[in-house]
N, C-alpha and C positions, 0 to 999 in steps of 0.2 A: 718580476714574473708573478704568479701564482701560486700562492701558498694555504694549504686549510690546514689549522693545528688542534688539536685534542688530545689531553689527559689519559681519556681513557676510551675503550671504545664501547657501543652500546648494543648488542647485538651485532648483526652482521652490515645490516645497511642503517647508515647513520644518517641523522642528520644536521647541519653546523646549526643550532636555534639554543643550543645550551651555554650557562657561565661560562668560560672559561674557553669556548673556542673563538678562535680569529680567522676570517675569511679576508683573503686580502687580493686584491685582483688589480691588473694591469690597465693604462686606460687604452693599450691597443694589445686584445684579446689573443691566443696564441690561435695559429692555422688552426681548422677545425674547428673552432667554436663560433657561438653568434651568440649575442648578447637574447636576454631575452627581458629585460629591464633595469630600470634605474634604482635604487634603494638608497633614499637619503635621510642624514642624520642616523645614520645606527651605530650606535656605540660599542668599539670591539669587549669584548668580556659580557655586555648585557644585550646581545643582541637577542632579537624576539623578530624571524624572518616576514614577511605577510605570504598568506595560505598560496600563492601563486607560486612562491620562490621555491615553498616546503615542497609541492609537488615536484621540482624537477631540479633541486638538490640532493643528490644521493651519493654518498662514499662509502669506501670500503676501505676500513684501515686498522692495522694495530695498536697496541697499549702506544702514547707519547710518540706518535710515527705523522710525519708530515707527508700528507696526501699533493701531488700537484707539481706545479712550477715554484718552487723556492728561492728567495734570494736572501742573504743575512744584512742585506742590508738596507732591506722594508722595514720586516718586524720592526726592531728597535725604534726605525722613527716613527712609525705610525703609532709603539707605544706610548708615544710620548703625549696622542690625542686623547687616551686613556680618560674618560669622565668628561669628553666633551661630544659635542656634538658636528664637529667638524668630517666625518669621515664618511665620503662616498662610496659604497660597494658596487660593484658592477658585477652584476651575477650575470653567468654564461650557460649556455649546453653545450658541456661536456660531452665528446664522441667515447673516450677509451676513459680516463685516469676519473674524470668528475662525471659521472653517468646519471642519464636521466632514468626513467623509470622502464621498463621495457615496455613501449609501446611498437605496431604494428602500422608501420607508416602509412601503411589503405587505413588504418583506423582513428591515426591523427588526423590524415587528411578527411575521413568522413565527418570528424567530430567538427574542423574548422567548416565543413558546408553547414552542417547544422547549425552552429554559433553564428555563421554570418546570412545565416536565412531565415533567421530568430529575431523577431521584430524586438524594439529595445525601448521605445517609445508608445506614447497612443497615437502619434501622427503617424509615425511608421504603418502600424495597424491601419489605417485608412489605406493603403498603398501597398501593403505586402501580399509578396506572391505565396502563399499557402500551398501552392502543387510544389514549388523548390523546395519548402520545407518538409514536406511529406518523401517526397523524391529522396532527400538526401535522410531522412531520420531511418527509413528505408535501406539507404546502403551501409547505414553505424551499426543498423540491426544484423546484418547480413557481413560486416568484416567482425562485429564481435562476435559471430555463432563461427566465421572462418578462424578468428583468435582460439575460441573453442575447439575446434576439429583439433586443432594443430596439438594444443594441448594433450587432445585423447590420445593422436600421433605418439607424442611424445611418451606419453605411458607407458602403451604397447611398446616403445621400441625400451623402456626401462624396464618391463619383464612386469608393469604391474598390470590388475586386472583388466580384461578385452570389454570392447565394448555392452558384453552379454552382461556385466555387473551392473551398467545402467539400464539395460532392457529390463533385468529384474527389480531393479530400487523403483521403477518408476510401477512399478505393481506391489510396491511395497515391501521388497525381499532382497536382500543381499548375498553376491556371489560369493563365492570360497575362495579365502583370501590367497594372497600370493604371500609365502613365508618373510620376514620384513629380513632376514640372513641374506634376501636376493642381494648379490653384488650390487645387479646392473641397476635396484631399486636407488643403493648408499649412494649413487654413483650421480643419478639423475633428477631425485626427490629435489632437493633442491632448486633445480632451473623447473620444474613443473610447478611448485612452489611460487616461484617468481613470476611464473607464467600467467598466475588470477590476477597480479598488478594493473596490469590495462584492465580489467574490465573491472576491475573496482575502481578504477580512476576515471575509466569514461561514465559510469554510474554516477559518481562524483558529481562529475560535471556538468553534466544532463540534468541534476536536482538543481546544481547552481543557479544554471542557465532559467531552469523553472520557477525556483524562488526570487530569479530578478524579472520576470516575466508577470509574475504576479503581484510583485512590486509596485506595476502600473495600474493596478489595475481601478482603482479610484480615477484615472486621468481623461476618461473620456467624457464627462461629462460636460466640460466645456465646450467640446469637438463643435464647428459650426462649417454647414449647416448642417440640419437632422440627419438627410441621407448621406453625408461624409461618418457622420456619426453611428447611425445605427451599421454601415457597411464596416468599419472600424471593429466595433463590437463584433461582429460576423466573426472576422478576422481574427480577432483575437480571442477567439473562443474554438476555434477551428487549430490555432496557434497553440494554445493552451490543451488543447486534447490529444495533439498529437506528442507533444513533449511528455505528458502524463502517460501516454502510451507506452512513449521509446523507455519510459523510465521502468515500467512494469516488467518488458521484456527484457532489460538489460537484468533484473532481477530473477526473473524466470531463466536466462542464461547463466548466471552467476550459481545458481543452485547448481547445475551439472559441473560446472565447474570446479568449482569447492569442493563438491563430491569426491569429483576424481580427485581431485588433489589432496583429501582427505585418505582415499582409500589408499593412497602410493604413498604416504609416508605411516602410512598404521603399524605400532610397533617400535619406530623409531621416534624414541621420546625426547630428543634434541631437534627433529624435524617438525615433529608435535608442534615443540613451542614456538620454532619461526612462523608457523602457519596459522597458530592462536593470536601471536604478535600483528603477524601485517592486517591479521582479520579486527582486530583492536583497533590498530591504525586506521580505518576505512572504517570505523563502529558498525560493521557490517550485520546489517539482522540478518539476512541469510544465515549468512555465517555462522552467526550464532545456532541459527536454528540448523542447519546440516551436522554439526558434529556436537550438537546438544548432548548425543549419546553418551558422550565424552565422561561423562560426570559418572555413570553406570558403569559396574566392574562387571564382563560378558559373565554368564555361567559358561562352565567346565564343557558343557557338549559343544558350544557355541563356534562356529566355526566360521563366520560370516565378515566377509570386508567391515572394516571400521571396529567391529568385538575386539577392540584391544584394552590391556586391564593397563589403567593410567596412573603416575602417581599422582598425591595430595598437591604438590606445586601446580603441576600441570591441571588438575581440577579449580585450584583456587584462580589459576591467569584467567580458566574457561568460563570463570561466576565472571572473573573482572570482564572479559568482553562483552560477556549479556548483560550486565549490568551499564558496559559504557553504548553500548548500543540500543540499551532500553528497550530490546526486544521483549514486549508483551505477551505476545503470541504464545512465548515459552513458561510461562505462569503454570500450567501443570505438569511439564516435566518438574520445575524446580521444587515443587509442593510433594512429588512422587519421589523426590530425593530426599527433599528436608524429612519426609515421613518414613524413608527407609532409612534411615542411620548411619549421618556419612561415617568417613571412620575415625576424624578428629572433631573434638569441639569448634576448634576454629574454622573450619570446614562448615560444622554445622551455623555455627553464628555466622559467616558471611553469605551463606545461603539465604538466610531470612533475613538479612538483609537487604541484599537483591530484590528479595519478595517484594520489599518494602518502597525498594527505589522503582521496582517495576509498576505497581501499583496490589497491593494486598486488594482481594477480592472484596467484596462487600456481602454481608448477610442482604439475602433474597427479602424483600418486603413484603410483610403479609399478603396473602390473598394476590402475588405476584406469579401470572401464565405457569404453571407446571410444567409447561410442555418447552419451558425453554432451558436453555444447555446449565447443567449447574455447578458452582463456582469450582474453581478449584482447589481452594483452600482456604479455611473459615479462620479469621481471629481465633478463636477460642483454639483453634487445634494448632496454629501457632504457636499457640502462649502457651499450651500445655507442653507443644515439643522444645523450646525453648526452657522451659524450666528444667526438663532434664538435666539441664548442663550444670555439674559439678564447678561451680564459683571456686573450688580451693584447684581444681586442675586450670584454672586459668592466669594469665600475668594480671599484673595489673590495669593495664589498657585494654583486655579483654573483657575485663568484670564492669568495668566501667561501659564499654559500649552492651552486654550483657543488660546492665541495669537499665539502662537508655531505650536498651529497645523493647524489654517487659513492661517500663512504665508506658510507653506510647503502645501497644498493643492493649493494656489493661484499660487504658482511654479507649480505644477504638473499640472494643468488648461493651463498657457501658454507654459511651455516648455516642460512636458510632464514626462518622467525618466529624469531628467537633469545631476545626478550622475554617468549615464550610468552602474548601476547595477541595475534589478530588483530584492527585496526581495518574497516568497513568502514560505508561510508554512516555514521549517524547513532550506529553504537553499535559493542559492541565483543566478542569472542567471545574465551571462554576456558576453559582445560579445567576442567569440572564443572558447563558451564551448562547447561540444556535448552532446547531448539529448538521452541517451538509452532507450529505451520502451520495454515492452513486452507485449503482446495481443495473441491472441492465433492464428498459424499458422503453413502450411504445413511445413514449411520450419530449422525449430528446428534440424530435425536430417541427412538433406543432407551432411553437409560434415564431417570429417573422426573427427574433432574435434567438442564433440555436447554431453548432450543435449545445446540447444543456450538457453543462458538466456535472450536475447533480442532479438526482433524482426526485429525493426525500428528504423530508425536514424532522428536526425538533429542538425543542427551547429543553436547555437544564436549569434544574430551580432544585432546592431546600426540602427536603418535607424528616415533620420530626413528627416520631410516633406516640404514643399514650405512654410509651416506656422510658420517653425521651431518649432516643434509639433516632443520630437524625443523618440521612442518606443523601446522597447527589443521586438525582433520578431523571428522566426524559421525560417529557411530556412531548405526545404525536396526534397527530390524527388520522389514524389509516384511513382507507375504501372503506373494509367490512368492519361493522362492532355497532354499537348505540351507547357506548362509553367510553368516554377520554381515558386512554390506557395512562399508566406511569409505570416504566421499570427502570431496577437500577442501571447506572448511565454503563456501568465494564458491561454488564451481560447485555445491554440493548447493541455495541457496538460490535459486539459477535456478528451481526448480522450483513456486515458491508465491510469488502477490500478495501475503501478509500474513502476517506472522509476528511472535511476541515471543520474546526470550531473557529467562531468568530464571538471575538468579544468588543461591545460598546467602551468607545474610550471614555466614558461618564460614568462613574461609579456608581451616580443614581441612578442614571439612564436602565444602566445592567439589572439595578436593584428592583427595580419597578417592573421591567421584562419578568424577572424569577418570581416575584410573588404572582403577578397577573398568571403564568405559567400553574404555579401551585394552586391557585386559587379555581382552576378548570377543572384539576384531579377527579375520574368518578362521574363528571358532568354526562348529562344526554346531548348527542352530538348525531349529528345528521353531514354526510358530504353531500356536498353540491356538485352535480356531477355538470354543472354549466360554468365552472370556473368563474363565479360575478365576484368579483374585490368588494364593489360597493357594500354588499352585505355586512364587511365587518365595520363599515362607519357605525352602525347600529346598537354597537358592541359600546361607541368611546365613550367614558366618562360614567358607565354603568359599573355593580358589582357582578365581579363574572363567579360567584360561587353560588353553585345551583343553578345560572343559566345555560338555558340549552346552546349548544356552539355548533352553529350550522357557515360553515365556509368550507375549506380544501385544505390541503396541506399546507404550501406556502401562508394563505391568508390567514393561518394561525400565527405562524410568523408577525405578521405585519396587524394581527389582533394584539397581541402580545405588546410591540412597542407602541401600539397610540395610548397605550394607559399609562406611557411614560408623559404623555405632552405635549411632547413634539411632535413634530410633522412627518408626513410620511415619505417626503424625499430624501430625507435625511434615513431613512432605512433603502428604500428602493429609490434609486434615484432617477431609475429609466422603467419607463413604461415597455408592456409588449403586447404584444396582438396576434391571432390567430396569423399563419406560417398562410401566404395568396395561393394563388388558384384556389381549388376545391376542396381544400381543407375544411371549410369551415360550411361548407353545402354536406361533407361525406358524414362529417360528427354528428350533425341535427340527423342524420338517415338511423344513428342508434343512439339517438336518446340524448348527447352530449352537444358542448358547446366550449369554445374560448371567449368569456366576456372580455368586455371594454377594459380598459385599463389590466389588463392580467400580471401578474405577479408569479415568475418562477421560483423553483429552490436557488435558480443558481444567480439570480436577479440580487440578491443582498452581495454576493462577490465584489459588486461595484461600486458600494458605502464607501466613502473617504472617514466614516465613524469608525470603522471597525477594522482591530488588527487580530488576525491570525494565532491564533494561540495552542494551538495543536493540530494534528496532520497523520493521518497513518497511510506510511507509502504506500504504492500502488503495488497492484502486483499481477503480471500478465497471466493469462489463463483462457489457453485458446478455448475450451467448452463456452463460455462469456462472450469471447469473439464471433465464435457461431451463433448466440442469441442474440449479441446487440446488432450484427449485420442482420439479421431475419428482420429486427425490430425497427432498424432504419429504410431498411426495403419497404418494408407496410407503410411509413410515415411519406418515404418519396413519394409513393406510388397517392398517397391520399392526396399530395399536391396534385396529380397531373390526371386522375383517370378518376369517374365516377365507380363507387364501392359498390358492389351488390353481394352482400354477405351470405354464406347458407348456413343455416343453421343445422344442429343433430336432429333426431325424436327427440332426445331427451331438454334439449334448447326449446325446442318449436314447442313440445307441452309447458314449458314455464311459462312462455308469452302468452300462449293461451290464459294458462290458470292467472297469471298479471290482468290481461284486458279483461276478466271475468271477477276479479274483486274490485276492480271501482265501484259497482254496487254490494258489493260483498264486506261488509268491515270484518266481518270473524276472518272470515278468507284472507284478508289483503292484512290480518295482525297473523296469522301463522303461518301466510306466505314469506311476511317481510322477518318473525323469527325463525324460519327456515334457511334464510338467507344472510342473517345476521346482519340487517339493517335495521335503521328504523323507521319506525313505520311510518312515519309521516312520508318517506323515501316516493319519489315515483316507480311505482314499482315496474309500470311496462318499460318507462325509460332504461332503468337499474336493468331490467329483466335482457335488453336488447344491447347495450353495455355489455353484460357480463358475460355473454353470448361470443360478440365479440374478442373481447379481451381475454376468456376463457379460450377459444380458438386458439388466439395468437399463442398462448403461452405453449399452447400444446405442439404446435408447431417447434417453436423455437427451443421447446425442450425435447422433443424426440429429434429434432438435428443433432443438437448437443450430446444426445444418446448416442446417435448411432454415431459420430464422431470420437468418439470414447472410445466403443465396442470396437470400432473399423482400427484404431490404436492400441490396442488391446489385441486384438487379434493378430497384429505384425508384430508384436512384441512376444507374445506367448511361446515360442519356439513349436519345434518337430511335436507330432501326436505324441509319441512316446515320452516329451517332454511335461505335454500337457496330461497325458495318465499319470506322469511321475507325480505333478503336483495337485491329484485328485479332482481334475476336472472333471463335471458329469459327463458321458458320452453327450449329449442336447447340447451341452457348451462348447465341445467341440467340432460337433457339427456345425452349429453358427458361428465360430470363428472360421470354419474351411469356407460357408457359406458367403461371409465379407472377406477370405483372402482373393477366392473367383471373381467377386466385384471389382476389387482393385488387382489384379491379377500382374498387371504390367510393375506398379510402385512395390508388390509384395517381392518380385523377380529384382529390382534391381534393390532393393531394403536386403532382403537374404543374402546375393551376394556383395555386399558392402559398398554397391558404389555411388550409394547417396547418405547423407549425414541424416541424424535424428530432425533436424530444423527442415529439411525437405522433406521429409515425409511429413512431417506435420502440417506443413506450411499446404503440400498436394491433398490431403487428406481435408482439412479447414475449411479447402476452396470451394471443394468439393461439397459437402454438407453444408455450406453457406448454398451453394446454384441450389441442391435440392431443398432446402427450406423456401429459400424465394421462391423457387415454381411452388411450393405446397400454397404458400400466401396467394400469388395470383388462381391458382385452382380453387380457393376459397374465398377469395375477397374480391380480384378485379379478374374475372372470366374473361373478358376481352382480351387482356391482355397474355394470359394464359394459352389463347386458343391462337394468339400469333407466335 
């Protein structure tokens, strides 16, 4: 029969992957189960399960207690294979005794459409239906936000707080807790609890699926012929965006989640720690970050969901999951804690070192942008809170990791990164890698290979100061400036939800990239607002410190690696070109152009040189969603319709005062520092550009406005609600003013009979149509006026 045996038990849900347990199975499975694979060669007492089996092995058992179907007359002989390799396991799902994880069977079955409409290959990608795979990423989104509801269900029917606790968190504020003494909470916390499992397992596997996706992504360039090849490419970038998508929202789900599930066991400090554990298990950065507060003992007035005062066990598991989750992000709570004084030593030492593992900030570099966010916690006030710590109140394995981590901080104090790699979060930066980002922008679907999964570039390189003081820092080249910026690499990536580092698999290769990189720092720099590659041949085999650097963003990229040597297919390995129809007729109308041979951010993706070496997950954020659709609307439309832009007063006198210093040089040098170019720049070009591009932004961010406001305003409760929390009377007139707009979604949101994800999802749609029209009202009239 079936037998699972263990010593001891480990929590509540275990798993067999430890010494000393034996899984033993039948090779005709009992009623009710189906096998769900083979496992060969695993040795009972050392088995090490593979990640597929862990997912959907799951017991519940006591101290020495045999879980299953037993027979007394397996064990013994299969003991006897003991230190061989002889012994097949046949692992099963379990309906009742061997349980799999609580999944929602609309939500297994959503995940297997997405897994088998998920191209696996680059020939696949020549061939795959992309609307099946949207279609079904679509219905995972829509059964995990139903796995959701049910969750809230559940709450409510355990007496914890109504859904009015997330109408308030999501404005920053928490409801009045429900007393943790409620019966029906002891009662129910638990299976609510159980209930984030599927959606941290479909998260799971949605990255899986992603990182085997991007796996291929070197494979196309053999693909023959070209057009099997570039439609490929299409495909799998179209394939790649959507999975990156499902991935954000499953993350964007996961926060209300956790939430709730946070807030129904608050108080109950054995619940605490299941819901610290399986967040562990899943190194869940959400997670991390929803009940970060965790570490904070409420003050005495404090009467808010989650204000629970916790003990030292339960803080040290909560360092261990942000630590094993590498959540980043949470760098200034933990600095706001190490500085306020946990309340043990040990406490305070595994604090700073978390710091440590997450990545310690870096001192800001001289004469580094003011205006950018600043660090959260310096070396030096490390070292200083660190020394606090009384050496004779600690064991001996504490003084020891104590000393350990004052002498690498007193390194990092003088020399700064002395290793020359910076760790941070999940991966690790080092000089010669490239920096992919995405944010949202016009520019995704211009050329003929798109949608772009990246935006923006930069190379990390080395630079040590007069003080020998030496930093991982970015080197970019924006639009606006007439100087190659460099800032430190943590604070530069403040600025973008998702990004990948890519590093050359040649160590000199990489090496020659980071000095070439350093070697621009400070440089005069002009963008090329006509996209020509060619330009950077000009570059190869010269010294670039002190020469002016006139290319774009990517082509710093691809400036960068010819000082390596080599060729430049071996960085880009696929050419691109302006996106057919009238794209490339609408850009010459303001001043721009896609040259010959173009080079994207996301164009290095495809190097078979280069492996992946850090990654900050995605994260959905409908405000975003309303910009990048405004932003793909403008780009569709450039294909199909001729542009006739209108400009402001304030646009139409810059084009003037531009057409009016080509004989003006004083004019056209305090027009172009007016505008922070430089001044060689075309200015009328720049001028009808900026025109442009300033439009659009303005569009795409007062949708994303009022998109917010129109959310805001369904969330903010009764007038009397909104005087209680000091609203000016003006604010809540224009909340009464967008409830009347949406007057139908406000009616059926008050009385409860739509979830948060439909309102959001109606709200979205809505502020996507009116940005579009505001695009065609100002760019393609024709189309506007039909």
């Amino acid at each position: 029969m079936v037998a699972v045996v263990r010593r001891r038990p480990v929590g509540r849900r275990i798993i067999a992957d430890r010494p000393g347990d034996w899984l033993i199975f039948p090779a005709d499975p009992p009623k009710g189960h189906r096998p769900v694979g083979w496992l060969p060669n695993v040795v009972p007492g050392k088995m090490r399960l593979p990640p597929f089996a862990r997912e959907r092995l799951r017991w519940r058992c006591q101290p020495r207690q045999v879980i299953g179907w037993y027979s007394s007359a397996v064990v013994p002989v299969l003991a006897m294979f003991r230190g061989t390799n002889l012994v097949w396991l046949f692992a099963v799902w379990a309906a009742s005794a061997i349980a799999a994880p609580r999944e929602l069977p609309s939500l297994v079955s959503a995940w297997q459409a997405v897994s088998s409409t998920s191209p696996r290959t680059a020939e696949q990608c020549a061939t795959t239906d992309n609307a099946r795979l949207v279609s079904a990423v679509h219905a995972m989104e829509a059964q995990a936000a139903e796995q959701l509801a049910s969750a809230r269900s559940t709450l409510e029917q355990a007496g914890s707080p109504s859904p009015a606790s997330w109408q308030l968190r999501a404005r920053g504020r928490r409801a009045p807790r429900t007393p943790a003494s409620d019966p029906r909470r002891s009662r129910n916390s638990v299976s609510v609890t159980s209930l984030l499992e599927p959606l941290l397992l479909a998260k799971q596997r949605v990255d899986a699926l992603s990182d085997e996706l991007l796996g291929i992504r070197g494979d196309f360039v053999g693909l023959e012929p070209t057009d099997r090849q570039r439609s490929a490419l299409r495909n799998y970038l179209r394939a790649m965006a959507t999975l990156t998508d499902l991935s954000g929202r499953l993350r964007y789900l996961q926060f209300d989640a956790i939430g709730a599930a946070r807030d129904a066991v608050a108080g109950d400090a054995a619940e605490c720690e299941r819901l610290v554990a399986l967040l562990t298990q899943y190194r869940s950065t959400i997670g991390a970050t929803v009940i970060v507060d965790w570490l904070f003992d409420p003050e005495a007035e404090d009467r808010f969901v989650g204000a629970t005062r916790t003990g030292d066990a339960l803080k040290s598991r909560l360092l261990t999951l942000i630590a094993t989750a590498k959540q980043s992000d949470l760098l200034p709570e933990l600095a706001d804690y190490v500085l306020e004084a946990p309340s043990t030593p040990a406490l305070l030492m595994q604090a700073a070192e978390t710091i440590r593992i997450l990545g310690l900030p870096q001192d800001p570099r001289p004469g580094q942008d003011p205006t950018l966010p600043p660090v959260a916690i310096t070396a030096s006030e490390l070292l200083a809170r660190v020394s606090t710590i009384d050496p004779k109140r600690l064991d001996a394995a504490l003084q020891a990791r104590r000393e350990a981590l004052l002498a690498w901080l007193d390194e990092r104090l003088t020399k700064g990164v002395a290793d020359g790699e910076y760790s941070l979060g999940h991966g690790s930066f080092a000089p010669g890698d490239w920096l992919l980002m995405r944010n949202p922008s016009p520019y995704n679907l211009f050329t003929d290979i798109s949608p772009g999964l990246f935006t923006h570039v930069g190379v990390i390189t080395r630079e040590t100061d007069d003080d020998g003081m030496t930093r991982i820092v970015l080197v970019d080249l924006p639009e606006r400036g007439a100087r190659m910026p460099a800032t430190t690499v943590d604070t530069f990536v403040k600025r973008t939800r998702h990004y990948l580092v890519l590093r050359h698999e040649d160590a000199e290769v990489a090496r020659k990239i980071g000095e070439a990189a350093a070697a621009m720092i400070g440089n005069e720099t002009q963008f090329d607002l006509n996209f020509r590659t060619r330009r950077v041949m000009d570059y190869v085999g010269k010294p670039l410190k002190g020469e002016k650097v006139h290319t774009y963003c990517a082509g710093l990229l691809l400036l960068c690696a010819l000082q390596s040597g080599h060729p430049r297919e071996e960085f880009f390995p696929v050419a691109e070109f302006a996106a057919p129809g009238k794209t490339q007729a609408n850009l010459k109308t303001f001043g721009m152009s896609i040259g010959d041979d173009f080079i994207s951010p996301t164009g290095a993706l495809f190097s078979s040189k280069f492996a992946i070496v850090a990654k900050r997950e995605p994260m959905y954020d409908p405000r975003r969603e309303v910009e990048e659709a405004v932003y793909d609307h403008f780009a569709q439309r450039m294909i199909t319709t001729d542009i006739h832009p209108t400009a402001d007063s304030f646009q139409a006198l810059r084009l003037k005062v531009a057409e009016a210093s080509k004989g003006n040089p004083l004019l056209a040098q305090a027009l172009a520092s007016a505008a922070n170019v430089n001044t060689e720049t075309d200015l009328v070009a720049a001028a009808k550009a900026a025109a442009v591009v300033e439009t659009l932004d303005e569009v795409a961010s007062a949708a994303s406005a009022d998109f917010l406001a129109a959310q805001q305003a369904m969330r903010a409760g009764s007038d009397q609600k909104m005087a209680a929390d000091r609203l000016k009377p003006e604010e809540i007139a224009g909340m009464q003013v967008l409830r009347q707009r949406h007057a139908d979604l406000y009616r059926r949101w008050t009385s409860r009979r739509i979830t948060p994800r439909t309102m959001r999802v109606e709200l979205v749609s809505y502020y996507i149509s009116q940005g579009c029209k505001q695009i065609d009202a100002r760019f393609f009239p024709s189309q506007s006026a039909q």
